[in-house]
C-alpha positions as CSV (number, residue, x, y, z in Angstrom):
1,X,0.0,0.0,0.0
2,X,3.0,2.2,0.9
3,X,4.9,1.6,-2.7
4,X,1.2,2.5,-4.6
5,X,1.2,5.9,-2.3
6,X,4.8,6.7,-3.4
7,X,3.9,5.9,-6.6
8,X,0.9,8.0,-7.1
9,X,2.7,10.6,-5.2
10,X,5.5,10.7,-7.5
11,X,2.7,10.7,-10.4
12,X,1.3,14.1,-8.7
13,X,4.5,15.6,-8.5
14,X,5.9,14.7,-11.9
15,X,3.1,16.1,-13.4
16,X,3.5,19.2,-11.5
17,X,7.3,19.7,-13.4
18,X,5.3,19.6,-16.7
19,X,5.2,22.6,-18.8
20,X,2.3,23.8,-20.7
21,X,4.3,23.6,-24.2
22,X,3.5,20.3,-24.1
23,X,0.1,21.1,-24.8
24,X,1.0,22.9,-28.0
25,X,1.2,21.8,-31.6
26,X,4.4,21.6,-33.1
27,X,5.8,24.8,-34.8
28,X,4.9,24.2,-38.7
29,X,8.1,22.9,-41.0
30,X,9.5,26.3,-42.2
31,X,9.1,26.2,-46.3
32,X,10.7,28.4,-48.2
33,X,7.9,31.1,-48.7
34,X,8.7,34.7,-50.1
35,X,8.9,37.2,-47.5
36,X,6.3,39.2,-46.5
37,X,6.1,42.5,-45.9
38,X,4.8,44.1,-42.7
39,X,5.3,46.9,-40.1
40,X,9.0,48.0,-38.8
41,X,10.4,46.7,-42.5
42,X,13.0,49.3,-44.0
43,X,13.2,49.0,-47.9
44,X,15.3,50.7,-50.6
45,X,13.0,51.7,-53.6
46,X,15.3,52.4,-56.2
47,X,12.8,53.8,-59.4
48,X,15.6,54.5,-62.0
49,X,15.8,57.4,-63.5
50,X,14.0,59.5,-60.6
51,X,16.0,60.4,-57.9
52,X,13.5,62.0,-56.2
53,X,11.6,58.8,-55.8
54,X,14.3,56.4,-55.1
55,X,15.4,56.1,-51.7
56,X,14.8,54.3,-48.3
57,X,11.0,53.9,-46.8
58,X,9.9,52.5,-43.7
59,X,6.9,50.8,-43.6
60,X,4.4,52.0,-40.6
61,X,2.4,50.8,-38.3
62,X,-0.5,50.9,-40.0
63,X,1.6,48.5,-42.6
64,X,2.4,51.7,-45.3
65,X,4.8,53.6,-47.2
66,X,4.4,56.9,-48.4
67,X,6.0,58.3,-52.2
68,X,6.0,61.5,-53.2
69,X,3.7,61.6,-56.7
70,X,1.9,58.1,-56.1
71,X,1.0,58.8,-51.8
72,X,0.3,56.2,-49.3
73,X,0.4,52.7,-50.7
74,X,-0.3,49.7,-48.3
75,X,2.7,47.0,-48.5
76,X,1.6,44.8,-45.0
77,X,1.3,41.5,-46.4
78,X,2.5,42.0,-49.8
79,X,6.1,40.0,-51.1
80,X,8.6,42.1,-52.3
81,X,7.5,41.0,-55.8
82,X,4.2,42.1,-55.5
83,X,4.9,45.7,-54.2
84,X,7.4,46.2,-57.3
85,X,4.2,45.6,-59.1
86,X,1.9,47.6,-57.6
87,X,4.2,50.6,-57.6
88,X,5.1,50.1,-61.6
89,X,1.5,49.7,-61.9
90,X,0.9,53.5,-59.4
91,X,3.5,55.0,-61.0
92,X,2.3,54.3,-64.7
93,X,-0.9,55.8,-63.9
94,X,0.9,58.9,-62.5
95,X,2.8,59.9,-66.1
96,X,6.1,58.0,-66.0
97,X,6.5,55.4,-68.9
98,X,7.8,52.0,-68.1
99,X,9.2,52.2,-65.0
100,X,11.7,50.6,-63.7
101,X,11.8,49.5,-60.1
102,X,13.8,47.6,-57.8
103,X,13.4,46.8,-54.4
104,X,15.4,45.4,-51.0
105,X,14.6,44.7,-47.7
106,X,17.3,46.5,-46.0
107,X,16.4,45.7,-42.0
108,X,13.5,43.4,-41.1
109,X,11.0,44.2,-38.6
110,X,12.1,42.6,-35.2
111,X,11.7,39.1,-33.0
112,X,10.8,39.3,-29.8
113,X,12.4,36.8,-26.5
114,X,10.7,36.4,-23.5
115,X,11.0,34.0,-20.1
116,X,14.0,32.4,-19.7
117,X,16.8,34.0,-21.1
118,X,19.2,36.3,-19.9
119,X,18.3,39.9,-21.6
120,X,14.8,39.0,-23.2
121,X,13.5,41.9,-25.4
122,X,13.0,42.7,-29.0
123,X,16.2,42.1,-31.4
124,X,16.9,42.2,-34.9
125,X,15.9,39.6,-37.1
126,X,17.8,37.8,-39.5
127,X,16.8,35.6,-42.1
128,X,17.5,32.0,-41.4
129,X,17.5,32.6,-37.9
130,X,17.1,29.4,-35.4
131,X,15.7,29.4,-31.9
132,X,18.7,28.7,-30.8
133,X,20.6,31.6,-32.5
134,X,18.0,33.8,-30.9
135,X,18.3,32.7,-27.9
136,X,22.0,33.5,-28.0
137,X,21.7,37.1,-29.2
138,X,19.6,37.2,-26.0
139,X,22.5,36.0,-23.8
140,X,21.8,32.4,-23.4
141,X,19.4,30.5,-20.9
142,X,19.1,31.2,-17.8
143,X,19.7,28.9,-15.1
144,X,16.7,28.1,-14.8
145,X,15.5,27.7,-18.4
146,X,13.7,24.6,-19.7
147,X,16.0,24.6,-22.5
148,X,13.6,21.8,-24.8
149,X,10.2,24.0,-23.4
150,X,10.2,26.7,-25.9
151,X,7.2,28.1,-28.2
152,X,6.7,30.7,-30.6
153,X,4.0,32.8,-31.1
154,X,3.6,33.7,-34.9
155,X,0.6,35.8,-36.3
156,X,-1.7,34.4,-37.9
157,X,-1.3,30.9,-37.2
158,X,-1.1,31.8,-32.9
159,X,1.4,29.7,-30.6
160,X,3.2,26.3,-31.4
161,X,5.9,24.2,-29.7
162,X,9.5,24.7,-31.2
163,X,12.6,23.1,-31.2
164,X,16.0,24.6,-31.0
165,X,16.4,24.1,-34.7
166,X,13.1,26.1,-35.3
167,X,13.4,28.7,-37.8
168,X,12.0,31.8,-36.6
169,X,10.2,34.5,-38.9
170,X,10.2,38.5,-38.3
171,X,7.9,39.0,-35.4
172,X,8.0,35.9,-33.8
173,X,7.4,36.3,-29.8
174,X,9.5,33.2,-28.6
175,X,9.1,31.8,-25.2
176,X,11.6,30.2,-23.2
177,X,9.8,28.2,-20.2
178,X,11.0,27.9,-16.7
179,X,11.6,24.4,-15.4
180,X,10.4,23.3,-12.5
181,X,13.2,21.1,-10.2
């Protein structure tokens, strides 16, 4: 009777040490999808041939840039590729013939690190960043860490467990869970 106490015991306080990322679906295999555009990107519009127009943009928070002779134009969830379009396409309309317009992402918006990890905060992304990598821009687990309980939260598809080898996207909110001794 003693040994089926202890056990359950044990039982209760195993289950205790559990994390709640093992309640979460696993992150979703990162495929190679273009990038999307969203709020806290820098670009360089280069329109050649106008100076005026070429140059760097930030894209707001209300996911926009604004041009001098075309206005605001929305870019938040656009690819790189489809903005170039839309602004040949703007710019047409407004008088110039043919343009020609090229277009790089010159800082992505950021990733944010939480719980466990020794400076959590926002830091710049980089493109085929791991969970891992992030967590060492953020100065490494903490003591305490749970270094295999880790999710991300990723808009639109919400939270999922991640591995270390995780790829992370811009905006990711990763979370480092504490363990319990």
């Amino acid at each position: 009777m003693r040994a089926l106490i202890g056990l359950l015991l044990a039982c209760v306080l195993l289950n205790g040490c559990a994390s709640t990322v093992g309640n979460l679906p696993p992150l979703a295999a990162s495929t190679q999808h273009p990038y999307v555009l969203g709020p806290g990107d820098a670009l360089l519009i280069t329109v050649f041939g106008d100076a005026d127009l070429t140059g760097p943009y930030k894209v707001s928070d209300s996911g926009a840039i604004s041009m001098s002779l075309i206005g605001q134009v929305n870019v938040q969830g656009l690819t790189v590729q489809e903005l170039q379009q839309k602004l040949i396409e703007r710019l047409e309309q407004r008088a110039l013939k043919a343009p020609d317009v090229a277009i790089q992402v010159t800082e992505y918006r950021p990733f944010f690190i939480l719980g466990e990890v020794k400076n959590p905060g926002s830091y710049p992304y980089v493109p085929n960043m791991t969970v891992l990598a992030a967590v060492a821009m953020a100065g490494g687990f903490t003591f305490r860490a749970a270094e295999d309980s880790i999710s991300v939260t990723r808009a639109p598809n919400g939270e999922a467990r991640a591995s270390r080898s995780s790829l992370l996207q811009p905006g990711d909110v990763v979370n480092v869970f504490e363990r319990h001794f």
